[in-house]
C-alpha positions as CSV (number, residue, x, y, z in Angstrom):
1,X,-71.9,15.2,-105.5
2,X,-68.1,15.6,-104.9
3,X,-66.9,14.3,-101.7
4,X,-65.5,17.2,-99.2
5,X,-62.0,17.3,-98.7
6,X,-60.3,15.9,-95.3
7,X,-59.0,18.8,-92.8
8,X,-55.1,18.3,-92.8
9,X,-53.1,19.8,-90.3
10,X,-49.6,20.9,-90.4
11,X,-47.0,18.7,-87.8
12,X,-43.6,18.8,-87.1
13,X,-41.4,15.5,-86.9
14,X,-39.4,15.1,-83.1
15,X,-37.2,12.5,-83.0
16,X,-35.7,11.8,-79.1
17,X,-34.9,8.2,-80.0
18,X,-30.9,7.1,-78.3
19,X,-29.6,4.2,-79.8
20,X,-28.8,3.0,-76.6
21,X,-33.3,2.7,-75.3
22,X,-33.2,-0.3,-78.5
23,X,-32.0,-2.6,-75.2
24,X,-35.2,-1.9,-74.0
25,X,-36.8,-5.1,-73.3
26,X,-39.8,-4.4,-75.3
27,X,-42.9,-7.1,-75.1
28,X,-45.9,-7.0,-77.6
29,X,-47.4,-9.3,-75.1
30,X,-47.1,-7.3,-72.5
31,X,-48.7,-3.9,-74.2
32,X,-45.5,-2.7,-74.4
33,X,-44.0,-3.1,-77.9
34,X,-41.3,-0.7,-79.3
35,X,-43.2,2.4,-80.0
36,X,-41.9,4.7,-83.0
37,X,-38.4,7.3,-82.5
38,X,-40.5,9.9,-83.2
39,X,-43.7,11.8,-82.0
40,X,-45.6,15.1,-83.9
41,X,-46.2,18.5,-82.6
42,X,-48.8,20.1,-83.8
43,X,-51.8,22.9,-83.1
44,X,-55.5,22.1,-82.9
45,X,-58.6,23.6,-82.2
46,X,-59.7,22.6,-78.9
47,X,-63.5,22.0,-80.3
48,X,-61.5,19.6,-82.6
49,X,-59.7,17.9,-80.0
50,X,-62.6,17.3,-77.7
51,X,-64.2,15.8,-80.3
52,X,-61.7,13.6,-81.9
53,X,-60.7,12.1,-78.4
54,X,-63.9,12.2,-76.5
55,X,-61.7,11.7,-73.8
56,X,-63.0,8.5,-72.7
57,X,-66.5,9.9,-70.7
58,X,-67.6,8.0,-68.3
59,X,-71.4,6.3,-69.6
60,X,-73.7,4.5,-66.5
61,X,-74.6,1.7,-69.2
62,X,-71.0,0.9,-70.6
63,X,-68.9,-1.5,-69.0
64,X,-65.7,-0.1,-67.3
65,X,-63.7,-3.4,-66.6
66,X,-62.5,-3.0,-70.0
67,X,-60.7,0.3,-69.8
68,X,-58.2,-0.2,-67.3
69,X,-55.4,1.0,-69.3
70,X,-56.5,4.5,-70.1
71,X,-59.8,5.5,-68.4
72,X,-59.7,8.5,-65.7
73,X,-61.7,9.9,-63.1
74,X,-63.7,13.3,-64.3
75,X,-62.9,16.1,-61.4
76,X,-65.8,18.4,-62.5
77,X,-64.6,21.6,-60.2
78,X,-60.8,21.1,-61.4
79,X,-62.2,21.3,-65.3
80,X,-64.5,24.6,-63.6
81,X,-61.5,26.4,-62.6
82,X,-60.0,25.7,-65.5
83,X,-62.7,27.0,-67.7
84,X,-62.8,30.1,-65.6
85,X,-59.1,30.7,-66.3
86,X,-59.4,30.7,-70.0
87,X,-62.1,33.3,-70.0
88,X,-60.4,35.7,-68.0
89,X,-56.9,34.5,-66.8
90,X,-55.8,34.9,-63.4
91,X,-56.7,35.9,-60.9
92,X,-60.2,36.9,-62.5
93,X,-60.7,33.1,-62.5
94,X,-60.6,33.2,-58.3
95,X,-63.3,35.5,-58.2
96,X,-66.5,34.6,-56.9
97,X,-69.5,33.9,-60.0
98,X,-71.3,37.0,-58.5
99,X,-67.7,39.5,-59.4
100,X,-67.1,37.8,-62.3
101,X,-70.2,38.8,-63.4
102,X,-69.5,42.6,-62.6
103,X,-67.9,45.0,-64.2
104,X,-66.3,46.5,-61.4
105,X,-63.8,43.8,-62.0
106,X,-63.1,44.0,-65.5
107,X,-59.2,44.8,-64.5
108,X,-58.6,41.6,-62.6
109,X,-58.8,40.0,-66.4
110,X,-55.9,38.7,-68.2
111,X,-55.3,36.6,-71.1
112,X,-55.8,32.7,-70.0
113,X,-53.0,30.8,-72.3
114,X,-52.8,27.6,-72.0
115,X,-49.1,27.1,-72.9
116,X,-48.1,23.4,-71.9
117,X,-48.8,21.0,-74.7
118,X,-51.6,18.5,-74.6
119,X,-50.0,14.9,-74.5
120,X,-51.9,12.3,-76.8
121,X,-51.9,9.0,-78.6
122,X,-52.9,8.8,-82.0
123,X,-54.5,5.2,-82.3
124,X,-53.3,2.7,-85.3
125,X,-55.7,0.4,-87.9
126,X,-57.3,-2.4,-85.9
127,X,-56.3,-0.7,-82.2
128,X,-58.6,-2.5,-79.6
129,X,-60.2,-0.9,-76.9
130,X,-62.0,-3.1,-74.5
131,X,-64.4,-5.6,-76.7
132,X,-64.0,-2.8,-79.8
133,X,-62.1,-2.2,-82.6
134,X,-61.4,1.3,-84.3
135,X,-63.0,1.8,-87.4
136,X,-61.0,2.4,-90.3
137,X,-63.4,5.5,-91.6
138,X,-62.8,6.8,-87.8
139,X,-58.3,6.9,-88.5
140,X,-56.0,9.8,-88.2
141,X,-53.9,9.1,-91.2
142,X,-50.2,10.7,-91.1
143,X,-48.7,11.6,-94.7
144,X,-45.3,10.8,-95.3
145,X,-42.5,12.7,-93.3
146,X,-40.8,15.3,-95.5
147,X,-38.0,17.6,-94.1
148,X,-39.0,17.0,-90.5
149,X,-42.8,17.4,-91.0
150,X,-46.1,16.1,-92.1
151,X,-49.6,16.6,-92.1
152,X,-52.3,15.0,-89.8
153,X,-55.2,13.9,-91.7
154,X,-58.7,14.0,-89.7
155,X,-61.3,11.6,-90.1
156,X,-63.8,13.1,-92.7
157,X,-66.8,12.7,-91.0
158,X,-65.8,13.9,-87.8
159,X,-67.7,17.2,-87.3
160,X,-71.0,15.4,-88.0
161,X,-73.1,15.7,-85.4
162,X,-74.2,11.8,-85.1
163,X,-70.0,10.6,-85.6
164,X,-70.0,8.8,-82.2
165,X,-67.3,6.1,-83.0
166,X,-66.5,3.1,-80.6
167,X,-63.0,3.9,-80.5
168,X,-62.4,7.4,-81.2
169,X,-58.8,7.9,-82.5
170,X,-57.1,10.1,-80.7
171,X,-56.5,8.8,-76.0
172,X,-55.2,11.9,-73.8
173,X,-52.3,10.6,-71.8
174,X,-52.3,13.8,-70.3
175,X,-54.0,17.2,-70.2
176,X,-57.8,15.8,-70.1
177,X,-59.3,18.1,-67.4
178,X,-58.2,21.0,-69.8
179,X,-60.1,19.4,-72.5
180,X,-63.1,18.9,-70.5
181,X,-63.3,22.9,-69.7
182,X,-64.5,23.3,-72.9
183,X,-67.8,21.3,-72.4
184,X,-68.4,23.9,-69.9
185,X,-68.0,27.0,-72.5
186,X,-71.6,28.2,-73.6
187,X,-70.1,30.0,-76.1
188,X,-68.8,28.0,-79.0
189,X,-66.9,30.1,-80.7
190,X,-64.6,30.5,-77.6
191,X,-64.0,26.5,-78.3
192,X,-63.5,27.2,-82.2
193,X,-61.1,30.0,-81.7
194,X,-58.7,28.8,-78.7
195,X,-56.4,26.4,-80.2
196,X,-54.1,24.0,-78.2
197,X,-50.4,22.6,-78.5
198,X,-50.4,18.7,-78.7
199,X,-47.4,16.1,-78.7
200,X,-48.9,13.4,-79.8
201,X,-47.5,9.6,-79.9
202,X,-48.8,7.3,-83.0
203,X,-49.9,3.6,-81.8
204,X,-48.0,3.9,-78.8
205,X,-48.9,1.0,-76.3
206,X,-50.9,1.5,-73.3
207,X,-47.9,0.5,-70.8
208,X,-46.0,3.1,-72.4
209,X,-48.8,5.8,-72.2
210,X,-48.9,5.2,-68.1
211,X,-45.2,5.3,-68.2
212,X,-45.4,8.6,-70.1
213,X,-48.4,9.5,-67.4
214,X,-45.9,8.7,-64.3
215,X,-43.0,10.1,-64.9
216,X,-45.3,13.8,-66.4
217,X,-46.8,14.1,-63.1
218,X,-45.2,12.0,-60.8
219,X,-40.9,12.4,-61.0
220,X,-42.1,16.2,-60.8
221,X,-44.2,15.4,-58.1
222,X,-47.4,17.3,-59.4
223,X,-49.9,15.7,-58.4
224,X,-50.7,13.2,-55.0
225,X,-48.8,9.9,-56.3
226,X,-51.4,7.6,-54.4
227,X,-54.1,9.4,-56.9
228,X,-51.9,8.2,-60.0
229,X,-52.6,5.2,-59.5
230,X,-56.4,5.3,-59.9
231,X,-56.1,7.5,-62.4
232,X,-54.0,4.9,-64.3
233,X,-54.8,1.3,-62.9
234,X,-52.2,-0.4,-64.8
235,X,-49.6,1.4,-63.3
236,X,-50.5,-1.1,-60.3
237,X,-48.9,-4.0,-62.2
238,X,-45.4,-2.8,-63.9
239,X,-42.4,-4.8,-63.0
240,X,-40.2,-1.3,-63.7
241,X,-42.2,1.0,-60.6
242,X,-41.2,-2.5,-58.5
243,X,-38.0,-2.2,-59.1
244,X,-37.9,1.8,-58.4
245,X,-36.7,3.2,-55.3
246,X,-39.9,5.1,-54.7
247,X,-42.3,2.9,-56.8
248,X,-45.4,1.3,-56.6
249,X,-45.0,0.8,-53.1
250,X,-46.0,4.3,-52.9
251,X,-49.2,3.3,-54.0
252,X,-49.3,0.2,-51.4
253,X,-47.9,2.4,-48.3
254,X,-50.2,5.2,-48.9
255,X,-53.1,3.2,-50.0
256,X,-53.3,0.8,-47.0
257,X,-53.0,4.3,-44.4
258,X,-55.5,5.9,-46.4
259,X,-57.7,2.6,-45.7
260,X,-57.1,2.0,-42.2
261,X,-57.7,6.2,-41.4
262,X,-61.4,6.1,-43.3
263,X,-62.1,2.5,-41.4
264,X,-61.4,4.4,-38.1
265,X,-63.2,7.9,-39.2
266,X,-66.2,6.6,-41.3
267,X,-68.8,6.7,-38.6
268,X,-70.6,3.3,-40.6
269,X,-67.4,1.7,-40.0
270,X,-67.5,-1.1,-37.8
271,X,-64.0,-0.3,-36.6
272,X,-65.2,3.3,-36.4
273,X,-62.8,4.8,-33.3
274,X,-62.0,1.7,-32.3
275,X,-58.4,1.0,-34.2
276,X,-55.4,2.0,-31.6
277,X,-53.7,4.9,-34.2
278,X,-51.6,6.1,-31.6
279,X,-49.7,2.6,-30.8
280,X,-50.4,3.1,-26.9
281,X,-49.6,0.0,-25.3
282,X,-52.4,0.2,-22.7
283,X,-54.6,-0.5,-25.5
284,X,-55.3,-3.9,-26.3
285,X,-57.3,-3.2,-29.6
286,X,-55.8,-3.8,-32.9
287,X,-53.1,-1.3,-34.0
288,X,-52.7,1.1,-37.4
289,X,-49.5,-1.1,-37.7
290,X,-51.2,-4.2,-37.9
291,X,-54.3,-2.9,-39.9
292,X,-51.7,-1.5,-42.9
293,X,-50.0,-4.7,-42.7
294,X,-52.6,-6.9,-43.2
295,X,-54.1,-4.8,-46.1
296,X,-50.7,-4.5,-47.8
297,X,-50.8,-8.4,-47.2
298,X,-54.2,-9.3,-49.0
299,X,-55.8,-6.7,-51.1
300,X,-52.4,-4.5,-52.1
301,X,-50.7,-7.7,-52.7
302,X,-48.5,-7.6,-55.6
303,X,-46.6,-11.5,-55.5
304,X,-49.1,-14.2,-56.0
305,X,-48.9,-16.2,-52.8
306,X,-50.3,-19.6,-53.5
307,X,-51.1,-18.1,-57.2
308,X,-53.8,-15.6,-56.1
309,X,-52.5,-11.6,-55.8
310,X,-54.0,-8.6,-54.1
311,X,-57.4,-7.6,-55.7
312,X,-56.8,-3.5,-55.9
313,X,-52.8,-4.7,-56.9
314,X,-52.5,-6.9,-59.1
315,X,-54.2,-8.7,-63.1
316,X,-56.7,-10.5,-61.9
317,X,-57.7,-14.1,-63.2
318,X,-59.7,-12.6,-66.1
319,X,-56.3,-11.0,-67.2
320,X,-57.8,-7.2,-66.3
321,X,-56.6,-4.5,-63.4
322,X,-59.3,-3.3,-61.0
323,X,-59.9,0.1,-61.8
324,X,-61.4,0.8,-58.8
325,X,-60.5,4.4,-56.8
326,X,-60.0,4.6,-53.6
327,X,-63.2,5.5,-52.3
328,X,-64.4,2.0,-54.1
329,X,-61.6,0.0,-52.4
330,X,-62.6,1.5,-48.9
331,X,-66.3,0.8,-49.4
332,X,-65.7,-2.8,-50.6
333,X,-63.9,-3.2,-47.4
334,X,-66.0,-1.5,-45.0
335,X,-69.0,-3.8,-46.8
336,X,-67.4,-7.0,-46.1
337,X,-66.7,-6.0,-42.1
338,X,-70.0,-4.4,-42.0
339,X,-71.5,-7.8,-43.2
340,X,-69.2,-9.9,-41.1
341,X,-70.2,-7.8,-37.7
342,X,-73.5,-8.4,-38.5
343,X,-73.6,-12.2,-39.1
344,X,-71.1,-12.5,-36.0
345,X,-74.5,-10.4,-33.8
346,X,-76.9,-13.0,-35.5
347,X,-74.8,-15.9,-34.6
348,X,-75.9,-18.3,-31.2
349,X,-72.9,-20.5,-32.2
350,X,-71.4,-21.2,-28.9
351,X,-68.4,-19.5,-29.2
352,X,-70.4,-16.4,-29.6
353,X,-72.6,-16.8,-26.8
354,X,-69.6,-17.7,-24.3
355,X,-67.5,-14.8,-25.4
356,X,-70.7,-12.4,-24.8
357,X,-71.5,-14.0,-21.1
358,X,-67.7,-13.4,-20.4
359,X,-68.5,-9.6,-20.3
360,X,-64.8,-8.1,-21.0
361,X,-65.0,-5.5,-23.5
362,X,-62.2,-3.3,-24.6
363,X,-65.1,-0.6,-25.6
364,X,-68.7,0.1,-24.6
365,X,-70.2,-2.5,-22.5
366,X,-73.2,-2.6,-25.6
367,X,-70.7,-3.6,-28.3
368,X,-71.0,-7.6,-29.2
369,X,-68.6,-8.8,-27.0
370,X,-67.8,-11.4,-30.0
371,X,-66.7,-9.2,-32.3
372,X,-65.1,-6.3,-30.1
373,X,-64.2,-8.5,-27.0
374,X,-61.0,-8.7,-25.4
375,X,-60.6,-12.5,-25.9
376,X,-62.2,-11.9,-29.7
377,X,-59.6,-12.9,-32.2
378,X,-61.2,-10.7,-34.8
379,X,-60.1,-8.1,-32.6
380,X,-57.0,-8.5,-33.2
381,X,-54.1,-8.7,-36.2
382,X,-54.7,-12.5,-36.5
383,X,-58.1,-11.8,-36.9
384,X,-58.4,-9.0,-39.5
385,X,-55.8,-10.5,-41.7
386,X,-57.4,-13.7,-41.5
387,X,-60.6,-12.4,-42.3
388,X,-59.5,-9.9,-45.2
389,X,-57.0,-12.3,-46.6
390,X,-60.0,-14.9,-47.4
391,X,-61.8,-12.4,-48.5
392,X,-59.4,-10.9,-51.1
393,X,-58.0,-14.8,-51.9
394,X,-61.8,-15.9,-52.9
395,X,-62.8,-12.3,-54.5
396,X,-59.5,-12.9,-56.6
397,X,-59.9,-16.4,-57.3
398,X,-63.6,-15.7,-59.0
399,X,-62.7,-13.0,-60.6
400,X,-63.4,-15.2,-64.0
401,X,-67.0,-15.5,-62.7
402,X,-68.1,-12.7,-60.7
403,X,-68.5,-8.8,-62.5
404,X,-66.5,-6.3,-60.8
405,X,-67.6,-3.5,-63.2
406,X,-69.0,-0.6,-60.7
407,X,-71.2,0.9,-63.4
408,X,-71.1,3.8,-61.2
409,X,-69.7,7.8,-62.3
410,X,-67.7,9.5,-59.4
411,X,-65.6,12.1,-59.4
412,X,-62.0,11.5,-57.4
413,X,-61.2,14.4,-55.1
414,X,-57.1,14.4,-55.2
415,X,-57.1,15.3,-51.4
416,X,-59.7,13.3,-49.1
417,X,-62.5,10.6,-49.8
418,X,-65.8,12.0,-49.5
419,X,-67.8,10.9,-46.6
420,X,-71.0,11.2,-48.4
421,X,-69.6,9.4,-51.3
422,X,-68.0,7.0,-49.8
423,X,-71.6,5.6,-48.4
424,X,-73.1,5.7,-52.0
425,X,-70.6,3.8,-53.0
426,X,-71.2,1.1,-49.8
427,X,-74.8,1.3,-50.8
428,X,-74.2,1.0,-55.3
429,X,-72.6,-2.5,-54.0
430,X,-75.1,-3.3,-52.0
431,X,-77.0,-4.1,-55.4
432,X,-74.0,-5.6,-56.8
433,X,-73.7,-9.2,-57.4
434,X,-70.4,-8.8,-55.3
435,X,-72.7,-8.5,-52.3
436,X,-74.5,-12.0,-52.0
437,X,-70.8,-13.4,-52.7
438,X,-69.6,-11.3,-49.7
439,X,-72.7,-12.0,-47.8
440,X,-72.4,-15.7,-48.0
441,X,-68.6,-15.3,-47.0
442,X,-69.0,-13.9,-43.9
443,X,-71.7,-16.2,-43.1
444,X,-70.2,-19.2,-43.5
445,X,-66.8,-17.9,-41.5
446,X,-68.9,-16.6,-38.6
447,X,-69.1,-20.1,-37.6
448,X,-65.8,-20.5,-37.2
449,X,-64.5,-20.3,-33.4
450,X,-63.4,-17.0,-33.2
451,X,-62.2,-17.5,-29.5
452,X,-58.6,-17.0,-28.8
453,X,-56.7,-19.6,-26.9
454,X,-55.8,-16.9,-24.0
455,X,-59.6,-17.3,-22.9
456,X,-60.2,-18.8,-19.6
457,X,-63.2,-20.6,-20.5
458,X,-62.1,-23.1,-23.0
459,X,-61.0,-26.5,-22.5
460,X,-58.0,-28.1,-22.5
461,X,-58.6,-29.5,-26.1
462,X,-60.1,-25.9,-27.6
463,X,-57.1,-24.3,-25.8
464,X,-54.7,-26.2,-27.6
465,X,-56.7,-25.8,-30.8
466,X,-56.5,-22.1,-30.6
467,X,-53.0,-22.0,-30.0
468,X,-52.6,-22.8,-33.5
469,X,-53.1,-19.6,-35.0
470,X,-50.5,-17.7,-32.8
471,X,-47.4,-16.5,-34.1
472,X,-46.0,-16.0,-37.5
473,X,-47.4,-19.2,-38.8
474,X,-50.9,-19.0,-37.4
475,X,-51.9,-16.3,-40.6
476,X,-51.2,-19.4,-43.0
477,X,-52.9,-21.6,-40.8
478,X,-56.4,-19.8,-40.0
479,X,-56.8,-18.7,-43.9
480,X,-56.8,-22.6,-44.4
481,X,-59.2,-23.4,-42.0
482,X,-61.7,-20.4,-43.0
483,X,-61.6,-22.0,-46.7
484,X,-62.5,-25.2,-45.0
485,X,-65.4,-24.0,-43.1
486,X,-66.6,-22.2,-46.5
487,X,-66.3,-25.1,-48.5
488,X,-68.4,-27.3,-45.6
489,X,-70.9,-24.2,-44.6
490,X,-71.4,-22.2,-47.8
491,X,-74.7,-22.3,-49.8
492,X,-73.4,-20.2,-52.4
493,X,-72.1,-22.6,-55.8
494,X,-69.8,-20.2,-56.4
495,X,-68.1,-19.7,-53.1
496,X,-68.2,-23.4,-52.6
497,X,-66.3,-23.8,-55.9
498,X,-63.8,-20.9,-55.2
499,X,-62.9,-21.7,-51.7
500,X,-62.0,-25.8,-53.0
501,X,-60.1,-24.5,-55.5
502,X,-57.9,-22.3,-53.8
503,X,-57.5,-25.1,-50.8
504,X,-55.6,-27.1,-54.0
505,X,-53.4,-24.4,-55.0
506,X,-49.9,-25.2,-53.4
507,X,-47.8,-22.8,-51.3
């Protein structure tokens, strides 16, 4: 039997290479090694493209941790809407199912091009992708450049229906949603016959493939430029966005406000209403300002202070980014308050009991006056960044030995998080071995006198203990003596471990 022929497909050759980029400090070590002068353009059927990319889908049983670099978020109604406007252009495609369906409205129908070029990333011989390696049967092979153009050889056995490779050969930088509308075509022929424009990149690095991703959607300001960042984690971590004007401090800004709004909307919030948004300084409750600050200064941290970074910001100790979306890094904070609020009602230390016969609450007279009093340092900006700055030093710290791989498929709306969502996600880590390490966190540190030094009822000796943890100095000094209390309280091996080794870490 004679062996069928590979599909070859015409390219052209663009070279955009200045001599002057070679002083680009290029770093192999860094995913960002000096990618080739030149990329191809080229025309493919989008069946073809779907399948030759796969675009990364999302799978309940494969690990995510792994994918950092490239993976994205599906938006099933923005691929919809997309589909809708291939079949019948615009503005047939804002009609409701019900009119598209008639023929009343055959004359709202236009031809749906889809004009802007797919951008890709042809992957090299022994390309890794999380804990795989691209099969050599499963290459694109490019012939040898001839007057500005070449031909892009597919794998042979790609249009077989059981080719599911590993590592499929071709990563969308850009243009994935469009890709995706074609699962939604019944008809295949529609998929067969609509071809697409692609620039595609040949073994370019996964550093440069979010650069390329930022500066498509970003410098134009397409798309919300908080929502970039999920959609490409590493983009947390590059030393360039740093040093840009408007750079990934976008990403901490907007990310810490869009935190502290859903802790005071989310109605299984613990801080539900009860953060002062306004600033009024009749209010004696802990302000936006402070609540920002004190997640831009633990979980959106980007400098390692005493060698540990920010948890959503920054390569963990297992060397990966937390690709985690916004909705995820709200619900893993709302969990750890949630749990802490509860331990703090359980607890008869006496701190607790003496703050809750003192009877001076800033909000409903059946809120734990431990947690929500006036005279509560949780309930206030020592407090909260206290509390999530030991939470997002120890979470960091065992990063080596705890999973953080969600396991969970959600869409990421580009405009809001999800209410409903948000609460599945509260409950997925509820099952999560993250939990019982949280759990046994908030245990151990609702021991810890929680009083502060203003309260009329201490003695001279706890007055002057209190006073510690006032002023600038007093964040430094209360995340030492949390660790402390974990290492003496905590049950848990691992926290025990993780909270004595970050007490030896020096400033």
């Amino acid at each position: 039997m004679s062996k069928s022929k590979k599909i070859e497909i015409p390219a052209l050759i663009n070279n955009q290479w200045l001599n002057s980029w070679d002083n680009v400090l290029f770093d192999s070590l860094k995913l960002r090694t000096k990618p080739q002068p030149y990329f191809y353009v080229f025309s493919i059927k989008a069946s073809w493209l779907r399948q030759l990319s796969k675009v990364y889908a999302r799978k309940a049983n494969k690990k995510r941790i792994d994918d950092t670099a490239i993976q994205r978020a599906h938006d099933p109604n923005r691929s919809k809407k997309i589909f809708s406007y291939i079949i019948g252009g615009f503005p047939w495609s804002d009609l409701k199912e019900d009119q598209q369906g008639s023929a009343d409205y055959n004359d709202h129908k236009m031809p749906g091009w889809l004009p802007t070029a797919i951008i890709a990333n042809i992957l090299t011989a022994e390309t890794k992708r999380g804990s795989s390696v691209i099969s050599n049967e499963d290459l694109i092979e490019i012939s040898a450049i001839e007057n500005k153009s070449c031909k892009i050889i597919l794998p042979e056995k790609f249009l077989e229906k059981k080719w599911d490779p590993k590592v499929p050969p071709i990563e969308i930088i850009d243009g994935q949603h469009r890709l995706w509308a074609f699962d939604s075509i019944k008809n295949s022929n529609v998929a067969n016959d609509y071809e697409l424009p692609v620039v595609a990149f040949h073994g370019l690095d996964v550093v440069w493939q979010a650069y390329l991703f930022y500066t498509i959607n970003i410098k134009p300001k397409k798309i919300n430029q908080s929502l970039a960042f999920d959609l490409y984690p590493l983009l947390r971590i590059q030393e360039w966005l740093e040093k840009a004007p408007l750079g990934s401090s976008i990403y901490r800004d907007t990310r810490a406000q869009e935190i502290t709004e859903i802790l005071w909307t989310y109605k299984r919030s613990p801080w539900y209403k009860k953060i002062n948004m306004l600033g009024e300084s009749n209010n004696a409750s802990v302000s936006q300002a402070a609540f920002i600050r004190s997640i831009a200064a633990s979980f959106l941290r980007v400098t390692k202070k005493k060698g540990v970074g920010g948890l959503f910001s920054h390569e963990l100790r297992n060397d990966k980014v937390l690709n985690w979306s916004r909705t995820q890094q709200t619900a893993f904070v709302v969990l750890a308050w949630n749990l802490l609020k509860q331990s703090i009602k359980n607890s008869k230390e006496k701190w607790a009991t003496s703050l809750r016969s003192a009877q001076d609450s800033l909000f409903d007279s059946s809120e734990d006056e431990a947690f929500y009093g006036k005279y509560s340092m949780i309930n206030s900006d020592q407090g909260v960044r206290g509390f999530m700055m030991v939470v997002n030093d120890m979470c960091f710290q065992a990063s080596k030995q705890l999973s953080f791989d969600l396991q969970a498929e959600l869409s990421l709306e580009e405009e809001s998080v999800d209410e409903k969502e948000l609460g599945n996600v509260v409950k997925f880590f509820q099952n999560h071995e993250l939990y019982e390490f949280l759990k046994d966190i908030t245990s151990s540190v609702s021991k810890f006198d929680w009083r502060t030094s203003s309260f009329q009822r201490l003695s001279d000796k706890e007055k002057k203990s209190q006073l510690v943890y006032r002023g600038g100095s007093g964040y430094k000094e209360l995340r030492s003596e949390l660790l402390k209390l974990l290492l003496k309280e905590s049950k848990n091996k691992v926290v025990k471990k993780t909270a004595a080794e970050l007490i030896k870490l020096k400033d």
